[in-house]
NUKOL-694377 format. One record per residue: x, y, z of N, C-alpha, C in turn. Coordinates in steps of 0.2 Angstrom, whole numbers, plus 5000, padded with zeros to 4 digits. Example, Ala and Ser with C-alpha at 12.3 -4.5 7.8 and 13.67 -1.06 7.14 Angstrom:
506649725039506249785039506649845039/506449895035506849955036506450005039/
// end
This chain:
500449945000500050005000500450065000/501050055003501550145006501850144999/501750214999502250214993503250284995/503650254992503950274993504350324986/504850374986505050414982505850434983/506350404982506750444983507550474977/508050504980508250554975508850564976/509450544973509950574972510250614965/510450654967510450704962510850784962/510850824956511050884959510450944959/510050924958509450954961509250984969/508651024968508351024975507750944975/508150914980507650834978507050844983/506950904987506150914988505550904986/505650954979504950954973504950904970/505550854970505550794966505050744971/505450734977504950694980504250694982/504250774984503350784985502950754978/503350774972502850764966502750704966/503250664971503350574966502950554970/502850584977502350554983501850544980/501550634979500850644975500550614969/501150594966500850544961500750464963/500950434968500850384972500250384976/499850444975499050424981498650404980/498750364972498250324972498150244976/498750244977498850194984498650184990/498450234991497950244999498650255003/498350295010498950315012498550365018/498850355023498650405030499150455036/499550445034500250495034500750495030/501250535031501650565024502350585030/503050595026503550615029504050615023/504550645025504950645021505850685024/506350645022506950655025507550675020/507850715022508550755016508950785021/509550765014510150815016510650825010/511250855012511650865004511650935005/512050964999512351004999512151065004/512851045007512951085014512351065021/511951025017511351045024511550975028/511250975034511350925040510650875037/510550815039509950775037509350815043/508850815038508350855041507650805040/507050815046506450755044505950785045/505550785042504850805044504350725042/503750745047503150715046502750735047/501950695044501450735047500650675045/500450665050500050625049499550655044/498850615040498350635037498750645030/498450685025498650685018499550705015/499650745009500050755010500150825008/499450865010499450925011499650955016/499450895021499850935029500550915029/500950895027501450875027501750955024/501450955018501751015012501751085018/501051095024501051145028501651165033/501851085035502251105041503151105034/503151075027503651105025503851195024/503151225021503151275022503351315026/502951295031503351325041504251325040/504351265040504751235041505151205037/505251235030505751205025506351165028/506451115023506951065022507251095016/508051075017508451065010508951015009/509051025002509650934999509650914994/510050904992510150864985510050794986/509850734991509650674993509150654997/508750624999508350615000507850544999/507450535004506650495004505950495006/505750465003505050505006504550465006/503950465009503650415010502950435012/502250385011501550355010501350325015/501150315021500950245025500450245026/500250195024499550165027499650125032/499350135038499450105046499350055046/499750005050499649945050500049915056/500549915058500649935066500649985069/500350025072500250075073499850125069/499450175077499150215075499350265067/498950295063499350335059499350415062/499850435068500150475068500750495068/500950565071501550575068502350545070/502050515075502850455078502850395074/502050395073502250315069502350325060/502350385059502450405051503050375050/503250375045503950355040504150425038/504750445037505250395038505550385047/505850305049505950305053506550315055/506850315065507550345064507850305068/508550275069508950245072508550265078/509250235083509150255091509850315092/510350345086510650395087510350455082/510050445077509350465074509850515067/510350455067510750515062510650445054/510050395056509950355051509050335050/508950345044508250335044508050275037/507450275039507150205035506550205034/506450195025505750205025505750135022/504850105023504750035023503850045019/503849985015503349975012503249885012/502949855018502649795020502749775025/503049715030502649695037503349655038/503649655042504249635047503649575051/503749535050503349465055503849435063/504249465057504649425067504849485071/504549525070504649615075504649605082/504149565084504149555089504649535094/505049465092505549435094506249475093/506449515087506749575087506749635090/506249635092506149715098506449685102/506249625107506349595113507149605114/507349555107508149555107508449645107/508349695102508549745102508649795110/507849775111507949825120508149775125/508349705124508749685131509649725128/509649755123510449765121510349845121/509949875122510049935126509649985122/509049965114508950005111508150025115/507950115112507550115116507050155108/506350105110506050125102505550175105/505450235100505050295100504050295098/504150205090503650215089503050155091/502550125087502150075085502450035080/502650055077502950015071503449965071/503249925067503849865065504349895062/504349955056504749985054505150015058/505350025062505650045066506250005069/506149935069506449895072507149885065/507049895059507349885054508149945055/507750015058508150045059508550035062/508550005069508749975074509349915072/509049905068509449805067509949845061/510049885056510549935053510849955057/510750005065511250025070511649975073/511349915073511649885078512049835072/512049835068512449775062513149835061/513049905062513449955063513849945069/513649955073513949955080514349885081/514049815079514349755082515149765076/515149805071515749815065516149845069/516149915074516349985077516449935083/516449875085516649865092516149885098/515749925095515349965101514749895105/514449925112514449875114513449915117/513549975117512850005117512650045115/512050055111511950115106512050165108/512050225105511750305109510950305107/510650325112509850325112509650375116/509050415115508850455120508150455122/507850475127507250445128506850515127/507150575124506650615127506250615118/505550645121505250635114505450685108/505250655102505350675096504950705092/504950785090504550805086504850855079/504250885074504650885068504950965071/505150975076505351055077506151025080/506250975080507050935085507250885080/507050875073507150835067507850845063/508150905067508950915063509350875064/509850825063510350815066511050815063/511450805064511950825063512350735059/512750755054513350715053513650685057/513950615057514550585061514350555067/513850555070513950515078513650435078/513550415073513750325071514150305068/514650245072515350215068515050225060/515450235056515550195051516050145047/516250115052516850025050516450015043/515849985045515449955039515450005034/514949985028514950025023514050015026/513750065022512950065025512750025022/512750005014512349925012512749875015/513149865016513349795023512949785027/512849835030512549845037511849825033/511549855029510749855027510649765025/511249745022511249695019511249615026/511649655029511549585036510949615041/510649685041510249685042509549645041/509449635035508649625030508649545031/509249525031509449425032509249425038/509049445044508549435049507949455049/507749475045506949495048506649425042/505949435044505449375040504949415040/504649405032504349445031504349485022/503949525023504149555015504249655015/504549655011504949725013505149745009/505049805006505549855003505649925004/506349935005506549985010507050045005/507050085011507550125006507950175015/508550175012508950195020509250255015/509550305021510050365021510350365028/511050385028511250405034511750465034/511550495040512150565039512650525040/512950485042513850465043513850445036/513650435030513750405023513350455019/513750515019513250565013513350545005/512750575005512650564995512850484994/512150464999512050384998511350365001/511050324995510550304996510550224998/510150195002510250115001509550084998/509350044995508649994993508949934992/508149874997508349824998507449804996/507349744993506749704991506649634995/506149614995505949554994505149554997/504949544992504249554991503749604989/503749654993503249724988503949754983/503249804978503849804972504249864975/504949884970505249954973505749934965/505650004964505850004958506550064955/507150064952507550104951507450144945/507850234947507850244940508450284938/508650274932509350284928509050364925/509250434926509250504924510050514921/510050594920510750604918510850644923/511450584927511650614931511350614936/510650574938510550584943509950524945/509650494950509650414951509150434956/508550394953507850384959507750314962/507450314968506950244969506350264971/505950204970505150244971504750144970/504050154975503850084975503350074970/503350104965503150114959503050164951/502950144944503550184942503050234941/502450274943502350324944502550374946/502750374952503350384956503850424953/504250404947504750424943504550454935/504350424934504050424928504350494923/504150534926504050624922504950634923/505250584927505950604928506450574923/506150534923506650454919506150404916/506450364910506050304906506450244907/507050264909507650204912507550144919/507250124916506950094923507350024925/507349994931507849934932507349924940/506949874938506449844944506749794947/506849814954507149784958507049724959/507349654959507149594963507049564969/506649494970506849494979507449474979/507649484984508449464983508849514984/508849594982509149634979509349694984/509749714985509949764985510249834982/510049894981510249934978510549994982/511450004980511550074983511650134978/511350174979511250244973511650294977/512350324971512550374973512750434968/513150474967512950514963513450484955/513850434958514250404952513850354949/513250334951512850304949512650234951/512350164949512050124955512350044954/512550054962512749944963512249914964/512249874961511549814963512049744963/511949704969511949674972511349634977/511649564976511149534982511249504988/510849484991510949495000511649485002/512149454997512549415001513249464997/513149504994513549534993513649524985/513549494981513849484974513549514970/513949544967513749594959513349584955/512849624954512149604947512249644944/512249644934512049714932511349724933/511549814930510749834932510849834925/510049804922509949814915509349844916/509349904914508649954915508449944909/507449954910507149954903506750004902/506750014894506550104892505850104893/505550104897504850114898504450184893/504050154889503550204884502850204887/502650194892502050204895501850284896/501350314891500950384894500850374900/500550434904500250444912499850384912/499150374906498750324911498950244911/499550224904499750174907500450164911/500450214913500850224919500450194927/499850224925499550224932499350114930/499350094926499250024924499849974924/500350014927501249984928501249954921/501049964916501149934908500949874908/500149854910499749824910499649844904/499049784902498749814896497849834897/497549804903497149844906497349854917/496849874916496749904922496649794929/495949774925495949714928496349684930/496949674923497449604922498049654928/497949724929498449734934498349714940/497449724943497349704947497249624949/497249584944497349524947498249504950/498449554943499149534946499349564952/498849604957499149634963498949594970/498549534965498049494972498749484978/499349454977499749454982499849514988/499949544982500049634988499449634990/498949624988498049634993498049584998/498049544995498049475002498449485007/499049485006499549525012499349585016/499249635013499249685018498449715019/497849645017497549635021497449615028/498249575029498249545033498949585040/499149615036499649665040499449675045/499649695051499449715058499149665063/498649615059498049595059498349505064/498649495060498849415064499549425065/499849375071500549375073500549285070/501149275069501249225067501749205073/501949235076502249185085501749155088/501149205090500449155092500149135090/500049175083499349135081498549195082/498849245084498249275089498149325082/497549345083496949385078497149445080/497249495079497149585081496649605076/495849635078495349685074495549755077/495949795079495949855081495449895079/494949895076494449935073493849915077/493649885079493049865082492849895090/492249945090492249945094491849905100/491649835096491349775100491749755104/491449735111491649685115492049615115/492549575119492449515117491949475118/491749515124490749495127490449475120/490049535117489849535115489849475108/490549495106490649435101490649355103/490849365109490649285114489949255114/489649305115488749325115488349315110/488749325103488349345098487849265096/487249295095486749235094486849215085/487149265081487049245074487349285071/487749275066487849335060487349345051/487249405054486849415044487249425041/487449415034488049455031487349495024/487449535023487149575017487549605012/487549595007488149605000487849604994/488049634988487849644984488449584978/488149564974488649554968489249504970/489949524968490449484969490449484978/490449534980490349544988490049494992/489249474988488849434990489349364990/489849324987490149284983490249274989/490949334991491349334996490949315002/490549335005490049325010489749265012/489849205005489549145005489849115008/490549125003491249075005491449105013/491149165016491349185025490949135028/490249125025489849075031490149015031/490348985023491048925028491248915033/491648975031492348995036492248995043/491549085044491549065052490849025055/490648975051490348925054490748855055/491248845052491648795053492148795058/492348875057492948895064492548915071/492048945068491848985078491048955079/491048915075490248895075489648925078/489448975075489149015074488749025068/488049015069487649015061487649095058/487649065053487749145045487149125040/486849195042486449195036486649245033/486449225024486949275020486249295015/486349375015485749395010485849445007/485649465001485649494995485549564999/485949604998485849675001485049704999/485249694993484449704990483949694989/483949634993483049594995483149625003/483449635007483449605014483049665015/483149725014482449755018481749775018/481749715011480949725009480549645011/480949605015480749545019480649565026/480649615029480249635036480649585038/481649585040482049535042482049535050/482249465053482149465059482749495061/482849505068483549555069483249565078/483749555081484049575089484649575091/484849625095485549635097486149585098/485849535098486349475099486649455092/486149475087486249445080486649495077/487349465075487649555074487549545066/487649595062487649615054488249635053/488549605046489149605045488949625036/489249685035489149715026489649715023/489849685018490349675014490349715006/490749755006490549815000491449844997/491449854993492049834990492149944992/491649964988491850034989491450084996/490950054998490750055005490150105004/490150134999489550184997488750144991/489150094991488350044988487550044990/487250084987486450104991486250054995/486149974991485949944997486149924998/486749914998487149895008487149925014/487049995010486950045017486250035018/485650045014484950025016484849965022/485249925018485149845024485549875033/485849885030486449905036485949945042/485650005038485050035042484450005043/484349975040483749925045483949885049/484749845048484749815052485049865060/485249905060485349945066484649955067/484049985063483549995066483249945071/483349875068483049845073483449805078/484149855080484349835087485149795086/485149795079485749735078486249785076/486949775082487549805076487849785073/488349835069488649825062489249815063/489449785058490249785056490449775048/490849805047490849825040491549785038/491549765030492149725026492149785020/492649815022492549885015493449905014/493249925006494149935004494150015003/493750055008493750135007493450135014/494250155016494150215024493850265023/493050275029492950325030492250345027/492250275021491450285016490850275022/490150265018489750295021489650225025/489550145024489750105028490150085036/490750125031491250115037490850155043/490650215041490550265048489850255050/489550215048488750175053489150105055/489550075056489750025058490050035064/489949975070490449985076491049945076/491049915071491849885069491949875061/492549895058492549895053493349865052/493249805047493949765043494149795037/494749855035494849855029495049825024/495049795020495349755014495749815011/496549805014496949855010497149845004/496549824998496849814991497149864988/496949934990497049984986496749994980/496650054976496050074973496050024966/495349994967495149964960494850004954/495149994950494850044945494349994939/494649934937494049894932493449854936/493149864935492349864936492149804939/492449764935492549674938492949674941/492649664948493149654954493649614955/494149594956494549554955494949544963/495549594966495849604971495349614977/495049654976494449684983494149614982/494049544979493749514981494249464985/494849464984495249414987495449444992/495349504995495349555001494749545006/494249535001493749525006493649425011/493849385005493849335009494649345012/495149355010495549355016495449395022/495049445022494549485032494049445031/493749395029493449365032493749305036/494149275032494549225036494849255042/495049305042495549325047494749355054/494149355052493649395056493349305058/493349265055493249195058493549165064/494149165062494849155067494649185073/494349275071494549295078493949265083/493449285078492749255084492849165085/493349135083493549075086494049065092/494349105089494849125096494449155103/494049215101493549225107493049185111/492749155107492149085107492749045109/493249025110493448965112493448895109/493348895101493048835099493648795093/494248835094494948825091495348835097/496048795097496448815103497048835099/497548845102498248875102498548875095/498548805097498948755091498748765083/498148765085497748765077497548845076/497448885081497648955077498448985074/498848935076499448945074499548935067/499248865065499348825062498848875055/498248895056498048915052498249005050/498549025055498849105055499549085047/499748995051500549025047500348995039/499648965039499448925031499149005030/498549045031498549135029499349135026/499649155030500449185026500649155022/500649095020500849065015500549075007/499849125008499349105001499549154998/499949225000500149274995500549234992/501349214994501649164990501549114983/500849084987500449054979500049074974/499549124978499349164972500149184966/500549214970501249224963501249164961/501349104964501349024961500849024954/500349034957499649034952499649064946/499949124946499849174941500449174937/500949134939501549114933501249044932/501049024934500848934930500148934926/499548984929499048994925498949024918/499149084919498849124914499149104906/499649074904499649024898499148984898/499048944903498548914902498148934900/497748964906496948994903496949054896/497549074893497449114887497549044882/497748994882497948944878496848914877/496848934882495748904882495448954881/495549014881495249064877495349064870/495849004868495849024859495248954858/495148904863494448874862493748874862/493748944867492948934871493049004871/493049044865492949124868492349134861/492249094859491449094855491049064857/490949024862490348994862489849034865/489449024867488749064869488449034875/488848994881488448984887489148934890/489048954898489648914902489348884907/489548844914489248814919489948804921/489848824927490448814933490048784940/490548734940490248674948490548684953/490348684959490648664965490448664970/490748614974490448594982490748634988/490248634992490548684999490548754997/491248755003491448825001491848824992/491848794990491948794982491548824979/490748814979490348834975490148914977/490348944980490349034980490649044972/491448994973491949024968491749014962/491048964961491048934954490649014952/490149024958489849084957490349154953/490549134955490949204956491449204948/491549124948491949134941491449124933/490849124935490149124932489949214930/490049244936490049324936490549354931/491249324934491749364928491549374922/491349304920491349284914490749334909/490349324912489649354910489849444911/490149454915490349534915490849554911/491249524908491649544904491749524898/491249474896491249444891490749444885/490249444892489449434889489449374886/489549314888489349244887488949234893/488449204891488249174896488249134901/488449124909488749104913488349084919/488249024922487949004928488448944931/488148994937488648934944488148894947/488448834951487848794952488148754956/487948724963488248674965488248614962/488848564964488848524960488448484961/488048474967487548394970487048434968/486948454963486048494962486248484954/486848424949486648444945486148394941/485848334946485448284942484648324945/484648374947484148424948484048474942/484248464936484048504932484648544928/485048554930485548584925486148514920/485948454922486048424916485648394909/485148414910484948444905485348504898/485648544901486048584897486548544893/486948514895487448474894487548434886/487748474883487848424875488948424876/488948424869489648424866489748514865/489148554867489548634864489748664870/489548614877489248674882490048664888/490448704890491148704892490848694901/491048654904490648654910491548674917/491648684918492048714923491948674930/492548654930492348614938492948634944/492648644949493148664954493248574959/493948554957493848484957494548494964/494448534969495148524971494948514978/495648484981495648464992496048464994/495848475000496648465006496448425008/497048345007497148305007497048295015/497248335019497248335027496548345029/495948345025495348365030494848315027/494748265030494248225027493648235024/493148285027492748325023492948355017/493548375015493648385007493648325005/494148265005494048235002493448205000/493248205005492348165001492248214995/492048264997491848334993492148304985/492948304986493248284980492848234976/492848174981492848104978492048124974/491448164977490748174976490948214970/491348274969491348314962491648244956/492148204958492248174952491548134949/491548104953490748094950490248134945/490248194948489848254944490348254938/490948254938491248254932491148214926/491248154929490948074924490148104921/489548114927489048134924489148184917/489448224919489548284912490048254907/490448194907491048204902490348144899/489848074902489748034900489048064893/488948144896488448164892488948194886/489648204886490048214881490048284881/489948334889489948384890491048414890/491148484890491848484888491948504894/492448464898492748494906493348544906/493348574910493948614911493748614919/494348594923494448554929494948604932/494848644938495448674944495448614947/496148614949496348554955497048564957/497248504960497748514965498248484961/498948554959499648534957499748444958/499848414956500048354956499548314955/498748304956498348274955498348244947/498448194944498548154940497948114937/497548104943497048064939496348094936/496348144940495948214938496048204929/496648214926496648244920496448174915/496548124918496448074912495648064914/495348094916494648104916494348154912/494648234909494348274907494748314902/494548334899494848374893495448434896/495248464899495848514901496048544909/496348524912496548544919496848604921/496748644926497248714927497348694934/498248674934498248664941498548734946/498048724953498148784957498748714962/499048784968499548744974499048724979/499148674982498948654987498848714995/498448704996498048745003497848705008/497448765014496848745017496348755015/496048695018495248695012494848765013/494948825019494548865020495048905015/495648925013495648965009496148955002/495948895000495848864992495348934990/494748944990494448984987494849044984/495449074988495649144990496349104980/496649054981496849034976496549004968/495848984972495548964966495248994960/495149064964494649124960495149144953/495849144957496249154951495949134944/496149084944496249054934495649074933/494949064937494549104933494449174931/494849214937494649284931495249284926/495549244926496149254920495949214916/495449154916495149134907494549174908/494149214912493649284910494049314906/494549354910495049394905495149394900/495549324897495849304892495149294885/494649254886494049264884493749334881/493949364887493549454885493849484880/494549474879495149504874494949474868/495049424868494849384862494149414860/493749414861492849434860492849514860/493649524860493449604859493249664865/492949614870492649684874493049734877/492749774880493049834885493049804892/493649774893493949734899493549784906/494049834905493749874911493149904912/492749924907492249954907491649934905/491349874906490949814903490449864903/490049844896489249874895489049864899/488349934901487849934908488049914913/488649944916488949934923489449974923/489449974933489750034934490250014941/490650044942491150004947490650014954/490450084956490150084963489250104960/488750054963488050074961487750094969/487950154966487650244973486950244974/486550224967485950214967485650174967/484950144970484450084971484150084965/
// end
């Protein structure tokens, strides 16, 4: 979500980074800061909570100057977004600073170590502790045996400091580089220090951060918006990688120290396929960003030492949710999908009954509703009429709310007394894609927690499903390098027919739903989802040699109730191949005998069966996709549809 800008150069690199921020807002973001120094000036910082107007105010006041510098976006995630816990952050002799964009996961067991060796931390953040572990890889070089730290508090009026009061034995990417080989997690950073002028440091593994080659002069930024107006020399960082930028120009290297060249690429994207990172629509970038959403969905949110759940947003009780006699979930569309696949989730995890209803019938059924039954709304932009409609009936009749919304602050969120954000950041193609995989990743993560409070999972297996969550950003990248050949190889087969059927059991059959939806939104074929034990109830009937039937045929091998599930949909499959209907079959990497039963397989990685779904939606919106391209249509902008529907 944070976006980051930084600058070396013979420039004043202020205007360069405020522009390069300002052109990063479309990332979302709740504080702002920014750090320099260079010719002649001492490194100087400012921060400022809220947009990057107030930041511009207190620059104003209080102008910074420099030829180098970094700058940074945060959207809050340990910690409040105010002005201690803004980026950029500072050592414990404060003459080093670090801006970060993703989730340090073993922070915790790193602070502990840190403050038993003398360091004393200022903020909320995990980023903070990155600083920390730079100082201290410095100081174990320098022979030093305690940091310098000071406890008195830090504001933007006492942000000067001066050159020279941290060893520099090490070189500062040494340090950054033995620094990064301890944390877990995904990260992409950018350091400066006064003891190492006109030096920048960047190190990756996992969110993007990208390089740029000018004359004479060398940016970094977490996306190439960021840079763009300045330079077309682009050279995208690796995980792996380290970059130090100085005014001689850039060493790339990986964590271990060995030489890489930088082969920068000439980037020909105008502004608006700039803002599409050289996509060729808006969708295919947002499927590509499912990683970054499912992650920093999850940011703040779970510890993977305990296993423990954090909703900071909620101002429910655990009473309360101990208490709770039921959940309604109310959704419109993909929303609705997401909301089906939740009642799996937290009726299997916290056992607790969910009923799930169409935003738009539920308040013209005179629904039942009392305090104990709490309402749970799911809305991608948070201003959908009737979500809000159902939402206010249901507080009319005594039930509170809590909200699944990827727009702080909309008209949702602020009728809710708890609210999960899905930090996918701004979707702009119509057909939902990322905000969906947002939304069942806070639902998984809102199941967990009312199971950890209800008492109805222990220790062990909240651990266990905390550290399977972390694991499905990973896959989805799995997915999306191993699928999308595929399913553009099946849109040169099935992007003229005129009707589809997608099957599935369980929590399965949301996703057939939902990959039923794409299809019909961007394609205009006609598409139905169906569960798979309701097909000798009527939908095979449909079933000739034209009709492509979609099967979600996958399980985790570890839970006996998938496998039944399994062993029932192969069955549904035989029904369809025996009527000589065409299968294309999701399943499980390795499953071998799947394929000798059906015409065409797209293998997904193995999961837990509760969030397979979060992995399986893929290949379907990338053979929607791929389909929609072929047939010509406007991807992003499907006939008679609109991304947020304001009106009833």
């Amino acid at each position: 979500m944070c976006g980051i800008v930084g600058y070396i150069g013979p420039k004043a690199c202020v205007p360069v980074i405020m522009e390069g921020l300002a052109r990063l807002e479309y990332r979302g973001y709740d504080s702002a800061g920014i750090a320099v120094a260079g010719g002649g000036h001492p490194l100087q910082l400012r921060r400022a909570p809220g947009k990057l107007r107030n930041l511009d105010v207190i620059l104003t006041k209080d102008p910074v100057e420099g030829t180098y510098g970094i700058g940074h976006t945060r959207w809050a995630t340990h910690g409040r977004p105010t002005e201690e816990n803004a980026h950029p952050h500072r050592d414990g002799t404060g003459t080093l600073v670090v801006v970060h964009n993703g989730i340090v996961e073993n922070y915790l067991s790193l602070k502990h170590e840190l403050v038993a060796r003398g360091h004393v931390f200022r903020s909320e953040t995990d980023t903070e502790i990155i600083a920390h572990l730079i100082q201290d890889e410095l100081e174990k070089a320098a022979g030093e045996t305690k940091p310098a730290v000071t406890d008195a508090p830090v504001s933007n009026e006492s942000q000067t400091v001066l050159a020279g009061s941290l060893p520099a034995s090490l070189p500062l990417e040494e340090a950054v580089r033995r620094a990064v080989k301890r944390l877990t997690g995904a990260f992409a950073i950018g350091v400066l220090s006064a003891a190492e002028p006109d030096k920048l440091v960047a190190a990756r593994m996992g969110p993007p951060a990208v390089l740029g080659i000018g004359e004479g002069e060398y940016f970094l930024a977490s996306d190439v918006p960021g840079i763009l107006h300045h330079t077309r020399d682009i050279y995208f960082l690796q995980d792996g990688e380290t970059a130090t930028l100085t005014m001689q120009g850039i060493v790339l290297t990986d964590f271990d120290g060995n030489v890489r060249e930088v082969r920068a690429q000439r980037i020909t994207w105008d502004p608006i396929q700039a803002e599409k990172a050289g996509y060729k629509h808006f969708m295919l970038k947002e499927i590509n960003e499912q990683p970054r959403a499912v992650r920093d969905t999850t940011l703040g949110r779970v510890s993977l030492d305990t296993g423990k759940v954090f909703l900071p947003d909620m101002k429910l009780t655990e009473a309360e949710f101990r208490n709770a006699s039921g959940i309604t979930i109310a959704a419109c569309g993909t929303s609705w999908h997401a909301g089906l696949a939740g009642k799996f989730m937290i009726e299997r995890l916290a056992r607790l009954p969910v009923d799930v209803d169409y935003a738009s019938e539920y308040r013209y059924r005179d629904p039942i509703a009392d305090p104990r039954n709490l309402g749970l709304l799911i809305t991608q932009s948070g201003e959908t009429a009737d979500t809000i409609a159902a939402q206010q009936e249901m507080i009319a009749k005594g039930s509170k709310t809590l909200a699944i919304c990827n727009v702080v602050g909309s008209a949702v969120t602020r009728l809710a007394a708890g609210v999960i954000t899905t930090n996918a950041g701004p979707e702009i193609g119509v057909a939902s894609t990322k905000a969906f995989t947002g939304q069942l990743t806070a639902l998984f993560t809102l199941a967990l927690h009312l199971a950890q409070v209800r008492g109805t999972i222990n220790d062990a297996e909240s651990l266990h499903l905390v550290t399977e969550l972390s694991k499905v950003p990973g896959k989805i990248e799995e997915a999306l390098r191993t699928v999308d050949d595929v399913c553009c190889e099946l849109a040169k087969h099935f992007s003229n027919v005129r009707d589809f059927l997608f099957l599935g059991r369980g929590i399965h059959y949301p996703i057939a739903l939902e990959g039923a939806l794409k299809l019909k939104e961007i394609s205009y074929i006609h598409a139905e989802g169906y569960p798979a034990g309701e097909m000798k109830h009527g939908p095979n009937a449909l079933i000739d040699e034209q009709l492509p039937v979609v099967v979600i045929a996958t399980q985790d091998p570890n839970d006996p109730s998938s496998v039944l599930k399994y062993e029932k949909t192969l069955s549904n499959i035989q029904e369809v191949t025996a009527r000589s209907g065409r299968v294309i079959a999701v399943a499980i990497e390795g499953d071998k005998h799947i394929a000798q039963l059906v015409e065409h397989v797209i293998y997904i990685p193995q999961s837990h069966e509760l969030l397979l779904p979060i992995l399986e939606v893929v290949p379907l919106q990338l053979l929607a996709y791929h389909i929609a391209v072929r047939r010509g249509c406007d991807v992003d902008q499907p006939r008679n549809l609109a991304k947020s529907v304001t009106v009833e």
